[in-house]
mmCIF file of the N, C-alpha and C atoms, coordinates in Angstrom:
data_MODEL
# 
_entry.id   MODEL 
# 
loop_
_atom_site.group_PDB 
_atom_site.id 
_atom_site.type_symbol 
_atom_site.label_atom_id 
_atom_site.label_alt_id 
_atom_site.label_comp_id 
_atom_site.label_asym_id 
_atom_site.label_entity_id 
_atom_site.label_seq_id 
_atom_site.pdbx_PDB_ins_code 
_atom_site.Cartn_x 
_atom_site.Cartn_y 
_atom_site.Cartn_z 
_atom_site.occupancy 
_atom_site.B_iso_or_equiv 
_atom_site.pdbx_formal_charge 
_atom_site.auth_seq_id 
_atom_site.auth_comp_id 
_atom_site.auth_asym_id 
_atom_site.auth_atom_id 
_atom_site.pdbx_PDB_model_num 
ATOM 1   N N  . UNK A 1 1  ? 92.059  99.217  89.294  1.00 0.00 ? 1  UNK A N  1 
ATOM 2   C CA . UNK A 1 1  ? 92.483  100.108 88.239  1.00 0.00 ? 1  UNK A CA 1 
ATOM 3   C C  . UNK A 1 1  ? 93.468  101.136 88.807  1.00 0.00 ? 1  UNK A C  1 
ATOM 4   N N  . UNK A 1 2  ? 94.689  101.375 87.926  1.00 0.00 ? 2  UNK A N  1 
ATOM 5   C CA . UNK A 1 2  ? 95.631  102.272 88.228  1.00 0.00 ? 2  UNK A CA 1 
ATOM 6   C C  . UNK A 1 2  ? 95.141  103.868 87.850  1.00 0.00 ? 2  UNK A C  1 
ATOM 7   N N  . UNK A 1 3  ? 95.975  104.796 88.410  1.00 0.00 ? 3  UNK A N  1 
ATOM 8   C CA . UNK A 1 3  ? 95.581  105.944 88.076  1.00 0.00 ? 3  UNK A CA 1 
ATOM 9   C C  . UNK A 1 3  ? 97.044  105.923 87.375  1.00 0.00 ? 3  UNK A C  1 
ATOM 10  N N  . UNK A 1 4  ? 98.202  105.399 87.882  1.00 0.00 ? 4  UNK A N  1 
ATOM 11  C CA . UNK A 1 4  ? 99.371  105.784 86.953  1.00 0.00 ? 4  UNK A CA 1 
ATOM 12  C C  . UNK A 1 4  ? 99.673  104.474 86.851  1.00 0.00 ? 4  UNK A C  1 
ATOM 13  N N  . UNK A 1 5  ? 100.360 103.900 86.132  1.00 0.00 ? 5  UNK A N  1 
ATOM 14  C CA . UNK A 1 5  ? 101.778 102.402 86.593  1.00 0.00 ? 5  UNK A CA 1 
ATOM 15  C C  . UNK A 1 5  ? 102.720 102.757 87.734  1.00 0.00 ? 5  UNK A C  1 
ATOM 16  N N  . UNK A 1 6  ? 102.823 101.826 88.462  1.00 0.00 ? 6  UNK A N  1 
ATOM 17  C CA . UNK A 1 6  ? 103.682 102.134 89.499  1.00 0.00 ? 6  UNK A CA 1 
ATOM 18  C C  . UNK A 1 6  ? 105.251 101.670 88.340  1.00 0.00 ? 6  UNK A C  1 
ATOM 19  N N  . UNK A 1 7  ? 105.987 102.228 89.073  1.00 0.00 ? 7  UNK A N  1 
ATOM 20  C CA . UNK A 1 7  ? 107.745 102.052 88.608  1.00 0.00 ? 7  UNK A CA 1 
ATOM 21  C C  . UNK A 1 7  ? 108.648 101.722 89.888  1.00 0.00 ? 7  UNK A C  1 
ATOM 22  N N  . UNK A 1 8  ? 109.643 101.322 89.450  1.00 0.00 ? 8  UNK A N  1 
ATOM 23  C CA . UNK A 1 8  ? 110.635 101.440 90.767  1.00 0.00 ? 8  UNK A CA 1 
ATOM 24  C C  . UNK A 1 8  ? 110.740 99.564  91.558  1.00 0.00 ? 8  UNK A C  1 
ATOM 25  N N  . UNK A 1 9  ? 111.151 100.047 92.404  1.00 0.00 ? 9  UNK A N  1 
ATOM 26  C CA . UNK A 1 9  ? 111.124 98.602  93.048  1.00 0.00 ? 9  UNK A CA 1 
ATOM 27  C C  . UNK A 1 9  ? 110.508 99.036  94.702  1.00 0.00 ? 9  UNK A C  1 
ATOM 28  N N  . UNK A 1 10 ? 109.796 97.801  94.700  1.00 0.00 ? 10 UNK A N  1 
ATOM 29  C CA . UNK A 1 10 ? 108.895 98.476  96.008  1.00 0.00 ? 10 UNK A CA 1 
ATOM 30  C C  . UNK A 1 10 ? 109.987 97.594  97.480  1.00 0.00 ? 10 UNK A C  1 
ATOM 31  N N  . UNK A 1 11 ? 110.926 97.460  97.235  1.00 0.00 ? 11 UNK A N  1 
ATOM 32  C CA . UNK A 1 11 ? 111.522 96.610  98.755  1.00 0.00 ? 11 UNK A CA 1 
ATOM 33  C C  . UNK A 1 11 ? 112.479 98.070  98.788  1.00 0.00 ? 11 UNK A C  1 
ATOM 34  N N  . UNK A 1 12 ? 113.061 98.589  100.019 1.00 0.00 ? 12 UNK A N  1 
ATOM 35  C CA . UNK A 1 12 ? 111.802 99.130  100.992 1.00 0.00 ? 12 UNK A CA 1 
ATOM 36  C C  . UNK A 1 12 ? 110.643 99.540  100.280 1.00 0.00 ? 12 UNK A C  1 
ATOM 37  N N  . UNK A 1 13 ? 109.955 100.326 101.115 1.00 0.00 ? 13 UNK A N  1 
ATOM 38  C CA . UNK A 1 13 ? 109.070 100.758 100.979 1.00 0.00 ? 13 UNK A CA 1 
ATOM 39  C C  . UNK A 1 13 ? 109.421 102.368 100.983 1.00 0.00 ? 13 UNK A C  1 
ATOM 40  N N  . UNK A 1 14 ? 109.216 103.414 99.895  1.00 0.00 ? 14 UNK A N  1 
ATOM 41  C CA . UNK A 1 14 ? 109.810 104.644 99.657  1.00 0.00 ? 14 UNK A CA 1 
ATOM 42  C C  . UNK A 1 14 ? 109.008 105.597 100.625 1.00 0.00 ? 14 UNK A C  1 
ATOM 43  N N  . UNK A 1 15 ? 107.529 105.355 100.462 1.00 0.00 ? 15 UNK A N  1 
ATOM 44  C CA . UNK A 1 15 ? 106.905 106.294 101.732 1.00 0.00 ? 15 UNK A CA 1 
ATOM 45  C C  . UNK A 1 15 ? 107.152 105.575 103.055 1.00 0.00 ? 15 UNK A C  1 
ATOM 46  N N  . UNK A 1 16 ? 107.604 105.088 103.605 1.00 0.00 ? 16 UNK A N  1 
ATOM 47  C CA . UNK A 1 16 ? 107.634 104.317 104.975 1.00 0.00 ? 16 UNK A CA 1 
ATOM 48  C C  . UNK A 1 16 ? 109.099 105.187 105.016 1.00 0.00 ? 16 UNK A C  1 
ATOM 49  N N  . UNK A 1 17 ? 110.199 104.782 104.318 1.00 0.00 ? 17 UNK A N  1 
ATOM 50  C CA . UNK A 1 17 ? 111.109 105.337 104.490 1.00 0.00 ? 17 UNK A CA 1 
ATOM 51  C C  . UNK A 1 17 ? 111.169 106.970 104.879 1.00 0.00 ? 17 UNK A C  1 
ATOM 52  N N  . UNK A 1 18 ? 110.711 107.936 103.970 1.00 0.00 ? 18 UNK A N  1 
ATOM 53  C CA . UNK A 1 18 ? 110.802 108.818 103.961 1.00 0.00 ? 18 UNK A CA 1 
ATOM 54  C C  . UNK A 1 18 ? 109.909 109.539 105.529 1.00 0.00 ? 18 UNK A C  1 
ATOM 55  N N  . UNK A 1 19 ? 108.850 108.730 105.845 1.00 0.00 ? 19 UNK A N  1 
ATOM 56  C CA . UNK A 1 19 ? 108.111 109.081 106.629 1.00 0.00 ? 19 UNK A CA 1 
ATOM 57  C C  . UNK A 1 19 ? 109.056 109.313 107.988 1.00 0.00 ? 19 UNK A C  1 
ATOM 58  N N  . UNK A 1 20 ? 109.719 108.091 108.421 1.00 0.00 ? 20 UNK A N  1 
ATOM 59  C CA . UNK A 1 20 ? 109.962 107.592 109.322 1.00 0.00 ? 20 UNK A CA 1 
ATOM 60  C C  . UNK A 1 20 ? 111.096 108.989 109.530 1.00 0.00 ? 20 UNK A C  1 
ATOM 61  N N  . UNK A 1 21 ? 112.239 109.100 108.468 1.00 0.00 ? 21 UNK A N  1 
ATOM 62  C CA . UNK A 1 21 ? 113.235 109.754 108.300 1.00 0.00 ? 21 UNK A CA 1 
ATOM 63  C C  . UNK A 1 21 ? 112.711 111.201 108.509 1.00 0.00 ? 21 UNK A C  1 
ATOM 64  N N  . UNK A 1 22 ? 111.474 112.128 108.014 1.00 0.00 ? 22 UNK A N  1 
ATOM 65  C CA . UNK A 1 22 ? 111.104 113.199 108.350 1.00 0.00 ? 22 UNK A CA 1 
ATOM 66  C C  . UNK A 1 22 ? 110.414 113.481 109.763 1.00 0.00 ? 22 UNK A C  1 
ATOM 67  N N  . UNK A 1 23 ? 109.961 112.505 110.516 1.00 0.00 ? 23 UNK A N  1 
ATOM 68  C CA . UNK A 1 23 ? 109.295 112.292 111.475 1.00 0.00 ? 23 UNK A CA 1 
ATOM 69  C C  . UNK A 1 23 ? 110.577 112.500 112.627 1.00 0.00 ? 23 UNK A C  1 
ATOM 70  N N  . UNK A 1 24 ? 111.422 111.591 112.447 1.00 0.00 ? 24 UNK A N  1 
ATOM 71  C CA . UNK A 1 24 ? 112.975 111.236 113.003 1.00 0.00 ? 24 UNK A CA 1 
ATOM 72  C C  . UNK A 1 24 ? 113.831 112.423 113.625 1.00 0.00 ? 24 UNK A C  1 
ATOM 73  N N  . UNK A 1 25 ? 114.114 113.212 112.393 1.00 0.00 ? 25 UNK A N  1 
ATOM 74  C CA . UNK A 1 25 ? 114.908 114.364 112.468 1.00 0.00 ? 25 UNK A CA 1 
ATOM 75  C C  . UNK A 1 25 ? 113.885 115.340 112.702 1.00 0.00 ? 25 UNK A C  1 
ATOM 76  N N  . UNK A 1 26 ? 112.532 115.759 112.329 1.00 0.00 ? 26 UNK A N  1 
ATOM 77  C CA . UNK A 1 26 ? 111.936 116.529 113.162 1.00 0.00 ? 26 UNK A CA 1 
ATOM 78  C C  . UNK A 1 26 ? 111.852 116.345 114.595 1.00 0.00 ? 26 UNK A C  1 
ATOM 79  N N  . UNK A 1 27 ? 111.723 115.256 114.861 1.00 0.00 ? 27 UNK A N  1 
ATOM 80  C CA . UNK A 1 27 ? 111.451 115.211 116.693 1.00 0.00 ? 27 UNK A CA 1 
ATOM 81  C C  . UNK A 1 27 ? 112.885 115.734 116.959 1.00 0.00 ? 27 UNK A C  1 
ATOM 82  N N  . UNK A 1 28 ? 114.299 114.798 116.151 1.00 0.00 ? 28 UNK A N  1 
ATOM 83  C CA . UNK A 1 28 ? 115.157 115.309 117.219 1.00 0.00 ? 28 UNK A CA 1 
ATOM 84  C C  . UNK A 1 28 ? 115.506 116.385 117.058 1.00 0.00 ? 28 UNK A C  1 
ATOM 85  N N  . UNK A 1 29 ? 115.094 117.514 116.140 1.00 0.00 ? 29 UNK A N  1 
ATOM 86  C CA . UNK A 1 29 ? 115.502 118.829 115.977 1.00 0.00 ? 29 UNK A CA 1 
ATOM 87  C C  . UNK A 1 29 ? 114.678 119.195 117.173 1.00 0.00 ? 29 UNK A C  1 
ATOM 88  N N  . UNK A 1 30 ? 113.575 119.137 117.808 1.00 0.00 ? 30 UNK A N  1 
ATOM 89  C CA . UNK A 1 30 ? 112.984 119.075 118.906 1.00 0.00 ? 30 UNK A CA 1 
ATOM 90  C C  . UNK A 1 30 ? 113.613 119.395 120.113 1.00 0.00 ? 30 UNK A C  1 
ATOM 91  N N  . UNK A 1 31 ? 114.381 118.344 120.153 1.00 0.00 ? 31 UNK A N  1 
ATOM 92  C CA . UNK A 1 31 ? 115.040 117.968 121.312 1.00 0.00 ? 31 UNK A CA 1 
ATOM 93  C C  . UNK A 1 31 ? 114.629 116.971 122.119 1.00 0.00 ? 31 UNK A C  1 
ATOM 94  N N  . UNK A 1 32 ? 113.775 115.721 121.256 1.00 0.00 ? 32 UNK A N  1 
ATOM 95  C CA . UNK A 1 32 ? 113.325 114.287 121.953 1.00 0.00 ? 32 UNK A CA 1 
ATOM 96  C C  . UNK A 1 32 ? 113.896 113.382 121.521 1.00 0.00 ? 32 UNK A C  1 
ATOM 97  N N  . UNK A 1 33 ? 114.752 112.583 122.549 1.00 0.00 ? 33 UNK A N  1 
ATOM 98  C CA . UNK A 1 33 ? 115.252 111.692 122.606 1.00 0.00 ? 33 UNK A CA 1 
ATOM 99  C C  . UNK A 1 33 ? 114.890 110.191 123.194 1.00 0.00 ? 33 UNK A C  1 
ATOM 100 N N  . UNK A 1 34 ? 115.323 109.320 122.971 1.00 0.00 ? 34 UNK A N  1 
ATOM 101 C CA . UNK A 1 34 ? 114.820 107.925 123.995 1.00 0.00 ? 34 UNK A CA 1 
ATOM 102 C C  . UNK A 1 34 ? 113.989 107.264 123.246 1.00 0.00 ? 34 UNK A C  1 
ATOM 103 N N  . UNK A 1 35 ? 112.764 106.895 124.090 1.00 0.00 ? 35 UNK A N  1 
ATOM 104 C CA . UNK A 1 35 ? 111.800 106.231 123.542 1.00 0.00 ? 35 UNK A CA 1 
ATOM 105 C C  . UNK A 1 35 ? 110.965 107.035 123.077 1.00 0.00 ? 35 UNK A C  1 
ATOM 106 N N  . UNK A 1 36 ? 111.059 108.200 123.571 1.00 0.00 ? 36 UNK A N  1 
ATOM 107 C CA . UNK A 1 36 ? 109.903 108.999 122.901 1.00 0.00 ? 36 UNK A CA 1 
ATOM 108 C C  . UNK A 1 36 ? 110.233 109.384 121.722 1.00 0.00 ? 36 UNK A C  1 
ATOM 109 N N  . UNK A 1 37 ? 111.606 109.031 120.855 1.00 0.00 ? 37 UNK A N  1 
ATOM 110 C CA . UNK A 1 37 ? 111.808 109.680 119.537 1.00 0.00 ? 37 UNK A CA 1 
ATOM 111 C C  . UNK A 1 37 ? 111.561 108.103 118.675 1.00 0.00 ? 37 UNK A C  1 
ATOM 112 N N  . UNK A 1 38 ? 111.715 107.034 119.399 1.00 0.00 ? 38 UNK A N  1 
ATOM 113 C CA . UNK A 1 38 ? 111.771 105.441 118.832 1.00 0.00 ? 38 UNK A CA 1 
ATOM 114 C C  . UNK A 1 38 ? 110.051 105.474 118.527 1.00 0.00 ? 38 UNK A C  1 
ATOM 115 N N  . UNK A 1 39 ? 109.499 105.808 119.598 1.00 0.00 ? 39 UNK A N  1 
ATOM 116 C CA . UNK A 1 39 ? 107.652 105.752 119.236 1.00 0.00 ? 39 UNK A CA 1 
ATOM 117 C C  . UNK A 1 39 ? 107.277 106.657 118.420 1.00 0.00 ? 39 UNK A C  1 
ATOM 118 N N  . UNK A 1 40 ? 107.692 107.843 117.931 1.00 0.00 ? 40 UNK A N  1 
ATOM 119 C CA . UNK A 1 40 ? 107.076 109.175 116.789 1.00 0.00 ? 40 UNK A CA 1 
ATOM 120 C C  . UNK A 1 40 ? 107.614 108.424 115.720 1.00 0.00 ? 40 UNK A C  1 
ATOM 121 N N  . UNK A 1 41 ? 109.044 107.623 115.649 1.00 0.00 ? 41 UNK A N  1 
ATOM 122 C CA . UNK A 1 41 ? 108.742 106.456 113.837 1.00 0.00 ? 41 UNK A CA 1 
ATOM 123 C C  . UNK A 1 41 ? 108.567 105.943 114.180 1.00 0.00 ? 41 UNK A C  1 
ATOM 124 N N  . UNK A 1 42 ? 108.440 105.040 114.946 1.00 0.00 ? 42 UNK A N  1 
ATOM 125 C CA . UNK A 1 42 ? 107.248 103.735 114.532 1.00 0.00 ? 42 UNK A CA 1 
ATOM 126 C C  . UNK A 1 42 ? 105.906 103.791 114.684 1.00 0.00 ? 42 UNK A C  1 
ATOM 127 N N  . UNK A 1 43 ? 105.445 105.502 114.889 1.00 0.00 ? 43 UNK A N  1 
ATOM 128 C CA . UNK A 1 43 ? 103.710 105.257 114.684 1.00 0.00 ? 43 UNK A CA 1 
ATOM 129 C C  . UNK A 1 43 ? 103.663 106.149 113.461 1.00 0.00 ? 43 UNK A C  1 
ATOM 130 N N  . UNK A 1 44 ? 104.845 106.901 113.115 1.00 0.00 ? 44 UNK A N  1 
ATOM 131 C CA . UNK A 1 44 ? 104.256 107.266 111.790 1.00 0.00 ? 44 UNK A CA 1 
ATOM 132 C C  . UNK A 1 44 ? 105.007 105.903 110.418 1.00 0.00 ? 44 UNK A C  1 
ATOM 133 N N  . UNK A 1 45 ? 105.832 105.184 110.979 1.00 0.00 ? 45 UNK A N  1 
ATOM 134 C CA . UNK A 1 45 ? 105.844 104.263 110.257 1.00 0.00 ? 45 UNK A CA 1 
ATOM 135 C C  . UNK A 1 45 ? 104.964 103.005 109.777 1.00 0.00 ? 45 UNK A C  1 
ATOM 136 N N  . UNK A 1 46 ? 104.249 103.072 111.079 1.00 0.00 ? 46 UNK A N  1 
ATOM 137 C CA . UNK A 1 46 ? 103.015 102.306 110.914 1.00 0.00 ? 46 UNK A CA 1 
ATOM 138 C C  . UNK A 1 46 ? 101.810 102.919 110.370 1.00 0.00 ? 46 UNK A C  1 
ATOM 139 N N  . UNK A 1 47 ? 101.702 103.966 110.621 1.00 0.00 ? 47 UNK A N  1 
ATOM 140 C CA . UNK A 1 47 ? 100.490 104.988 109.860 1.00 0.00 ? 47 UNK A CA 1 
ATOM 141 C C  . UNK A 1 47 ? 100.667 105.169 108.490 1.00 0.00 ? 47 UNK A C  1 
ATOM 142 N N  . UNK A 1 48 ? 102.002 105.202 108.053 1.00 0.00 ? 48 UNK A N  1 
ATOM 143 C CA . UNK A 1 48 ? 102.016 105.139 106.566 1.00 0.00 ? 48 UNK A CA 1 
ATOM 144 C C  . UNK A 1 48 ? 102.301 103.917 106.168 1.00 0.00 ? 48 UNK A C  1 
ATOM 145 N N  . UNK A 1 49 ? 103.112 103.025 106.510 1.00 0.00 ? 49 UNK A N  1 
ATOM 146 C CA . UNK A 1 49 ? 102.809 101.611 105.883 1.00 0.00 ? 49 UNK A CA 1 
ATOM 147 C C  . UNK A 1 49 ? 101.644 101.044 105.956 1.00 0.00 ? 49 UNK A C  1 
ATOM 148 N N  . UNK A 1 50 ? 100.669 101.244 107.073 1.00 0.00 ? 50 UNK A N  1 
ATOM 149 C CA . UNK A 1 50 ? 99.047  100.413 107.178 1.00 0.00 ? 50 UNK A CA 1 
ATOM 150 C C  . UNK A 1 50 ? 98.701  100.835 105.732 1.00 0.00 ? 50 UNK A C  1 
ATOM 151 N N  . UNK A 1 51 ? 98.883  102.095 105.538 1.00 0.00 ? 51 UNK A N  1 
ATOM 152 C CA . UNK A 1 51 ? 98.065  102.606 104.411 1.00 0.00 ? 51 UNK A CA 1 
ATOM 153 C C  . UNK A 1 51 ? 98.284  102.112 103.151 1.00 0.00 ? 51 UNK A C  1 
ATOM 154 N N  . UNK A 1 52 ? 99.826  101.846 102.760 1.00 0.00 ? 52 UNK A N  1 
ATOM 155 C CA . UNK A 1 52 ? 100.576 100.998 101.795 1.00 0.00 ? 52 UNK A CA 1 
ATOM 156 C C  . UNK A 1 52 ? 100.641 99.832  101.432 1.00 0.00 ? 52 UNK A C  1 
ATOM 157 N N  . UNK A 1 53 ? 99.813  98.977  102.631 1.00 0.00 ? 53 UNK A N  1 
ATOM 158 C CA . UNK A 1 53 ? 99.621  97.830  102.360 1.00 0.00 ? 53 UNK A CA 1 
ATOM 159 C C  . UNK A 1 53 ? 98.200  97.346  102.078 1.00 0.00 ? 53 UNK A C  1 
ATOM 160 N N  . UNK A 1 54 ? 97.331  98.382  103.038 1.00 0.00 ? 54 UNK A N  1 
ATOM 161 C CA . UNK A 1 54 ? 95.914  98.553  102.609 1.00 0.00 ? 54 UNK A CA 1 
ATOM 162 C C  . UNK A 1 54 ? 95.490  98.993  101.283 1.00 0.00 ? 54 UNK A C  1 
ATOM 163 N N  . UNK A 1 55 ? 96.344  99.756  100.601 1.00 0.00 ? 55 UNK A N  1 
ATOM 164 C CA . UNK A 1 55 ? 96.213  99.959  99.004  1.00 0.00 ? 55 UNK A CA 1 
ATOM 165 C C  . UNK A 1 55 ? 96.829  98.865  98.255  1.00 0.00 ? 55 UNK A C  1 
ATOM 166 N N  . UNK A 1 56 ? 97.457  98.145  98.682  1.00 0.00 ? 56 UNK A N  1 
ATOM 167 C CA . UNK A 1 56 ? 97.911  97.391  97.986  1.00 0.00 ? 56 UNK A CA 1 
ATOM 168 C C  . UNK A 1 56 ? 98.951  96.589  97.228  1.00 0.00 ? 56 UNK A C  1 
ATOM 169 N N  . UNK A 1 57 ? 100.484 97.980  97.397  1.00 0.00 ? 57 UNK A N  1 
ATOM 170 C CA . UNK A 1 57 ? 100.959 98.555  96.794  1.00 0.00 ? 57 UNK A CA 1 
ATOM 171 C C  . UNK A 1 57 ? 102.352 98.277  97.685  1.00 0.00 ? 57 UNK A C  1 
ATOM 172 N N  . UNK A 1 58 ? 102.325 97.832  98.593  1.00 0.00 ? 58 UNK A N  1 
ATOM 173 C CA . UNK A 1 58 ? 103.362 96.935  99.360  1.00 0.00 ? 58 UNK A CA 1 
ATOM 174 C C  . UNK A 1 58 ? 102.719 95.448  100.353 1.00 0.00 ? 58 UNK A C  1 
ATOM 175 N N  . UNK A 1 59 ? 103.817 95.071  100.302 1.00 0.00 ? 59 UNK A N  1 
ATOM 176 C CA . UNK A 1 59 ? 103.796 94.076  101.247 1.00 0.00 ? 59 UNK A CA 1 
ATOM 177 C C  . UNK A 1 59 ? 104.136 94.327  102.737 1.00 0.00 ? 59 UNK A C  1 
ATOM 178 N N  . UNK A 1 60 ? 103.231 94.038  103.953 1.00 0.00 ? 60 UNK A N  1 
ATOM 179 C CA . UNK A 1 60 ? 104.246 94.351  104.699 1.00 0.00 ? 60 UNK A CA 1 
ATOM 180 C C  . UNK A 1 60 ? 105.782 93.870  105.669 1.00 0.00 ? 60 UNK A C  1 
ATOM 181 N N  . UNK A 1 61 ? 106.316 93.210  104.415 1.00 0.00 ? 61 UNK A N  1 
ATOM 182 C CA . UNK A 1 61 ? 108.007 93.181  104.412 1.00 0.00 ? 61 UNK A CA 1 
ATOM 183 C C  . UNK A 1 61 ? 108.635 94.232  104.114 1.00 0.00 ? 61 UNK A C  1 
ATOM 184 N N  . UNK A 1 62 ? 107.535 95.151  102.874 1.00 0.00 ? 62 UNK A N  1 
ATOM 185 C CA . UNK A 1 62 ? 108.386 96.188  102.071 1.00 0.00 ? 62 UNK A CA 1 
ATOM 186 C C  . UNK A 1 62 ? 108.104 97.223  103.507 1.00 0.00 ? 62 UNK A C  1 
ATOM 187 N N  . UNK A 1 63 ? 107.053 97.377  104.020 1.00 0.00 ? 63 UNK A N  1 
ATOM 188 C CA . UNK A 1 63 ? 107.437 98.450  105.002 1.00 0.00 ? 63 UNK A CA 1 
ATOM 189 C C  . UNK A 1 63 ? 108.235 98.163  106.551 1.00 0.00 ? 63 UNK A C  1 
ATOM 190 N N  . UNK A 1 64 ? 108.360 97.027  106.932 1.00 0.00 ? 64 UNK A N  1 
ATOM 191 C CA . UNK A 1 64 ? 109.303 96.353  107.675 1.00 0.00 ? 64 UNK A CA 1 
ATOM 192 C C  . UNK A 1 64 ? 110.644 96.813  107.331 1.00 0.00 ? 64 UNK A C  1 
ATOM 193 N N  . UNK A 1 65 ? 110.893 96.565  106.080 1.00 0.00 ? 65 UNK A N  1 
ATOM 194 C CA . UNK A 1 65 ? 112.215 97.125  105.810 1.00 0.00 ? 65 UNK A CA 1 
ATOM 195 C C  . UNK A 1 65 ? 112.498 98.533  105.279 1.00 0.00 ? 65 UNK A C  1 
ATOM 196 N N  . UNK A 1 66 ? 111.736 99.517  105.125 1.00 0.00 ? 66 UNK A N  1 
ATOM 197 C CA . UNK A 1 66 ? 111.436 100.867 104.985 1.00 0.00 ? 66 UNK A CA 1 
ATOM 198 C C  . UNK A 1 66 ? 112.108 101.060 106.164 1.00 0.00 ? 66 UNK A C  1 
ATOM 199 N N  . UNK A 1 67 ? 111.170 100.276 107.335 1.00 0.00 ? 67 UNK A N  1 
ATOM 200 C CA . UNK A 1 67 ? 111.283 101.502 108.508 1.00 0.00 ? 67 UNK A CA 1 
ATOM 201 C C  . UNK A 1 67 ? 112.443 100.976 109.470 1.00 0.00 ? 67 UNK A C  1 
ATOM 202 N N  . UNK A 1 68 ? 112.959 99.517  108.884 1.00 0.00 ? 68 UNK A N  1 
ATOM 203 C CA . UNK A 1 68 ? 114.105 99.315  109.699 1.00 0.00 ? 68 UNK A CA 1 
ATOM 204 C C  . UNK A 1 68 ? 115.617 100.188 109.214 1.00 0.00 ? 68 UNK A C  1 
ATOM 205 N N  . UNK A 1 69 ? 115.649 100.645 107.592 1.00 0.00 ? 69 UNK A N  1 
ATOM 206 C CA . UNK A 1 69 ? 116.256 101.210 106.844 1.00 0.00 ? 69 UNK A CA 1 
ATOM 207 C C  . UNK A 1 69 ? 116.858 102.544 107.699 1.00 0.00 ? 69 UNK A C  1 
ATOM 208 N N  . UNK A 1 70 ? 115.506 103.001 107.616 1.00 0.00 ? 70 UNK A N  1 
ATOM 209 C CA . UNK A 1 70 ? 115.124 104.400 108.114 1.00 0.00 ? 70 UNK A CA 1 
ATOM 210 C C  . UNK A 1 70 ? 115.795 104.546 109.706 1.00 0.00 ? 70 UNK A C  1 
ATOM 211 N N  . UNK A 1 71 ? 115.412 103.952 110.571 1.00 0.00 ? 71 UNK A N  1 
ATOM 212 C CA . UNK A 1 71 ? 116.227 103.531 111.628 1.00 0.00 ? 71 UNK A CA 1 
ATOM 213 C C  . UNK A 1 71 ? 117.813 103.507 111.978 1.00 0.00 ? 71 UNK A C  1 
ATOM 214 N N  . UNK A 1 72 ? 118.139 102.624 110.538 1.00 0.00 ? 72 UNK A N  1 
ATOM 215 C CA . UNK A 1 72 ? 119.586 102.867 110.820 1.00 0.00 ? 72 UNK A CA 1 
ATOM 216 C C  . UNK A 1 72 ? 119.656 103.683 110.536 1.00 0.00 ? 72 UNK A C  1 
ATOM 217 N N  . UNK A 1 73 ? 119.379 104.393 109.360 1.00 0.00 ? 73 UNK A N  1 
ATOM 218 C CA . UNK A 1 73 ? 120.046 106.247 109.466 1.00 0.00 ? 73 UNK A CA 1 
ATOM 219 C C  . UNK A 1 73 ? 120.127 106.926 110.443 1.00 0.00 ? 73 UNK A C  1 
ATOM 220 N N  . UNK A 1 74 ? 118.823 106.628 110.571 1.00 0.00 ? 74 UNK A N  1 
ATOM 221 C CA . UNK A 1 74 ? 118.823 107.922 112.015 1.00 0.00 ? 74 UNK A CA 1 
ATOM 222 C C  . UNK A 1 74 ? 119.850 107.906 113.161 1.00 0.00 ? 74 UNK A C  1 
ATOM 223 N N  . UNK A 1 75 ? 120.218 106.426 113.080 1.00 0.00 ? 75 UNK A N  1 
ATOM 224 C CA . UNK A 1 75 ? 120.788 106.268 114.507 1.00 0.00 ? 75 UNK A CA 1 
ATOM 225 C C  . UNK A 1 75 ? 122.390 106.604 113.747 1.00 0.00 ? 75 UNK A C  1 
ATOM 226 N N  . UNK A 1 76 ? 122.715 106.107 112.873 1.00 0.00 ? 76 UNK A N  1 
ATOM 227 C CA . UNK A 1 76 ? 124.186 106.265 112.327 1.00 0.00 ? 76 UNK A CA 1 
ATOM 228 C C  . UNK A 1 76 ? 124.376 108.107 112.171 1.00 0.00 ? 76 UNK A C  1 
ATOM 229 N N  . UNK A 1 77 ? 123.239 108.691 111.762 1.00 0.00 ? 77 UNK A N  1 
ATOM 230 C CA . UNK A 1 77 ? 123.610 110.120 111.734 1.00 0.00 ? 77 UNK A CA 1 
ATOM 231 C C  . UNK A 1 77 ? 123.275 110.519 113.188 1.00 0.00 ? 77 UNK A C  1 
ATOM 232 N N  . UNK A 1 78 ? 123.316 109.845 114.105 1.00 0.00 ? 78 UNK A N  1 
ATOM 233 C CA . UNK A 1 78 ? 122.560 110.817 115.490 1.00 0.00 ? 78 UNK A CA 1 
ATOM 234 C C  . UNK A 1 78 ? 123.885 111.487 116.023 1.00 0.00 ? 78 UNK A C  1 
ATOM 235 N N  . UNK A 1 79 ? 125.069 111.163 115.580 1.00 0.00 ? 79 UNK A N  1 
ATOM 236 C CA . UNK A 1 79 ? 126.232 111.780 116.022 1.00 0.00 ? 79 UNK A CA 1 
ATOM 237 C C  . UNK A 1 79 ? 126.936 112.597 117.158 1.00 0.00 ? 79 UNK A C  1 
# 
C-alpha cells in the first residue's frame, strides 16, 4: 500500500542522484580529494539506493545510473 502515487520516471534514480551530488561537493568543499572523495559517493550512494530498492521503488539499474549520473557531474564541474 502507497502512502502517495509515485510520479515521475524512476531511471535514474532522483534520491541516489541527489545523494551522491550533496555528499560530492560537501567533501570537496572539504578539501578531499582522490579516493577518499570517490568512496564518500559511493557509500552514500549505496546507502541510499540499498534503501530504494529495498522499498521497492527502484531497480537497481535505476540507482546504477543515479550514481553514475551523479559522477559525471561532479567530475565535469571539478574544474
Amino acid at each position: 500500500m502507497w502512502l502517495i502515487e509515485p510520479e515521475g520516471f524512476s531511471l535514474p534514480s532522483k534520491h541516489t542522484t541527489l545523494a551522491v551530488l550533496t555528499v560530492g561537493a560537501t567533501v570537496r568543499t572539504l578539501g578531499v580529494r582522490g579516493g577518499s572523495l570517490r568512496a564518500a559517493t559511493l557509500l552514500a550512494g549505496a546507502g541510499i539506493g540499498a534503501s530504494r530498492v529495498y522499498l521497492g521503488v527502484h531497480w537497481p539499474t535505476d540507482v546504477i545510473a543515479g550514481w553514475l549520473f551523479a559522477e559525471g557531474w561532479l567530475r565535469v564541474t571539478h574544474g
